[in-house]
C-alpha angles and dihedrals in degrees: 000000000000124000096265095057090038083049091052087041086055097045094055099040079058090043087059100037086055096047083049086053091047089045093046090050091043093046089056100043111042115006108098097200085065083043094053087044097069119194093353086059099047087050096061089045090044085051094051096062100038085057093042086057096046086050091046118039097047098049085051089049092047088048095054096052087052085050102045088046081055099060092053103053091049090051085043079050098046094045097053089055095053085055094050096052088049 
């Protein structure tokens, strides 16, 4: 798997997580069968976001440092060819 595949893997893992983390808010919040089912209810909304959070903040973590390891190799890049041209 090359970085760009592994890049659009990662995006979409956040997206759900995300989504995971909206439904989890929603379901606690508004939805009134959570609501009837008591405790039982406020732990599945509970376990969506937690979920939604495992699946989200790793992946964004993971990106940056892709990112940051970019940018780099771009300066290390852009200073070779400074040298070159003196």
């Amino acid at each position: 798997m090359n970085n760009q595949q592994l890049i659009t893997l990662l995006k979409i893992i956040m997206s759900v997580g995300i989504l995971l983390i909206l439904a989890g808010v929603y379901c606690h919040n508004f939805s009134e069968t959570i609501e009837q089912m008591g405790v039982t209810g406020i732990v599945i909304s509970a376990c969506l976001v937690a979920v939604g959070m495992a699946m989200s903040l790793p992946t964004k973590m993971y990106l940056t440092f892709i990112l940051v390891k970019h940018e780099q190799e771009e300066d290390a890049r852009a200073q070779q060819d400074k040298k070159c041209k003196s």
